[in-house]
C-alpha positions in Angstrom: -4.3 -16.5 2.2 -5.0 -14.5 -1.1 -3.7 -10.8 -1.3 -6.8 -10.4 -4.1 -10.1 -9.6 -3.7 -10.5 -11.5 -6.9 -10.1 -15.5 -8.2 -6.2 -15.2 -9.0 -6.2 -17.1 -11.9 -8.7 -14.6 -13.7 -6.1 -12.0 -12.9 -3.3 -10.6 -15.8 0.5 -10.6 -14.2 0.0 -6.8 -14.9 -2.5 -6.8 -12.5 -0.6 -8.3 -10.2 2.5 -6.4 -10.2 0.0 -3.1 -9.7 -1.4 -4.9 -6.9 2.4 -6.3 -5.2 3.1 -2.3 -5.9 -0.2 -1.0 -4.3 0.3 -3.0 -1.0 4.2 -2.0 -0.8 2.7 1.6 -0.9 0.3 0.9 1.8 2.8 -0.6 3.9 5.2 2.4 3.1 3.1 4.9 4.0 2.1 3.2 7.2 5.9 3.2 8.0 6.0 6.7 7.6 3.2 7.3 9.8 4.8 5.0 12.5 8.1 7.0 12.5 6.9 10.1 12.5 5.0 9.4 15.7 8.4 8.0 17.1 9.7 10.8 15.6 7.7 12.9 17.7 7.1 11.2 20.8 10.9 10.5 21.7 13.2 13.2 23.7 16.6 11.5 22.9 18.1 13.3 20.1 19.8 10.6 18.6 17.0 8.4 18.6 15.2 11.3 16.8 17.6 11.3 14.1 17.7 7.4 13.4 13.8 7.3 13.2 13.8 11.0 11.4 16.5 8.7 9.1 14.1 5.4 8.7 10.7 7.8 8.1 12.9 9.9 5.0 13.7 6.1 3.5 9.9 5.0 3.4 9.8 8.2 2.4 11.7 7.3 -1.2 10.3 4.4 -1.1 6.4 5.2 -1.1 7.9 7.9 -3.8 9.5 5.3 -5.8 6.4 3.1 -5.8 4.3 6.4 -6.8 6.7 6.6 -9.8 6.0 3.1 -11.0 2.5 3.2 -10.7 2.6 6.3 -12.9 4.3 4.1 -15.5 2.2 1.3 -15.1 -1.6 2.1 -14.0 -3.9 4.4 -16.1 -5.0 6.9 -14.2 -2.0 8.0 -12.5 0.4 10.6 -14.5 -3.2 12.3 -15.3 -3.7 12.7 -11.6 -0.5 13.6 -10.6 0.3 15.8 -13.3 -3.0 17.5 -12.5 -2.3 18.2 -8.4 1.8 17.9 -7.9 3.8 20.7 -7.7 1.1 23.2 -7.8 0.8 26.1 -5.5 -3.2 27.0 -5.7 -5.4 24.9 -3.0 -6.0 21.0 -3.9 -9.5 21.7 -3.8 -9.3 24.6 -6.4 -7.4 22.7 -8.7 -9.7 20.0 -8.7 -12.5 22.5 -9.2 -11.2 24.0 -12.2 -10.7 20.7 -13.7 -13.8 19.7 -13.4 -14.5 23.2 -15.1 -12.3 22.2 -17.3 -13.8 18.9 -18.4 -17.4 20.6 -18.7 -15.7 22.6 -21.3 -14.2 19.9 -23.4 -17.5 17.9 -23.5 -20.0 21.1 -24.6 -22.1 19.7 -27.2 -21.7 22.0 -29.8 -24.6 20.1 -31.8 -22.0 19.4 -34.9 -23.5 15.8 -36.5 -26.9 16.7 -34.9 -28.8 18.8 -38.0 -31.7 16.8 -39.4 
């Protein structure tokens, strides 16, 4: 069984390492939503705190595999630079950086004079 969706031997170890990192994040964040749930669900305080406990680790971890994929995968330090730590809704921010892109690319018809 292949974890690609692609002939591994066409594939760089760069891309594999994004994809080992990619699936740990999946798996993380599914971890998360599991204890939560448990989290949730149970009535034994104790029990609450453990899985409360386990859910902060994956937590870190999903976290920690956010930070390498920054490093590592084009795309990401735009993105999250863009949308963490902002206060205004997700959806506004977006919008005013699409805004902000139509900006940048206004032909301003320089190289264009016959």
């Amino acid at each position: 069984m292949s974890a690609y969706h692609e002939a591994e031997d066409k594939l760089s170890e760069e891309t594999k390492n994004i994809s080992r990192v990619l699936n740990s994040l999946k798996e993380e964040v599914e971890a998360i939503d599991w204890y939560n749930q448990r989290v949730d669900a149970t009535n034994d305080d104790e029990v609450k705190k453990i899985l409360a406990h386990n859910r902060n680790e994956e937590i870190e971890h999903a976290v920690m595999a956010i930070e390498w994929l920054r490093r590592n995968m084009p795309g990401w330090d735009e993105e999250l630079k863009t949308y963490l730590f902002t206060e205004m809704s997700i959806v506004d921010v977006e919008e005013a950086g699409e805004k902000q892109d139509s900006n940048d690319n206004i032909d301003l018809g320089i190289g264009n004079l016959k």
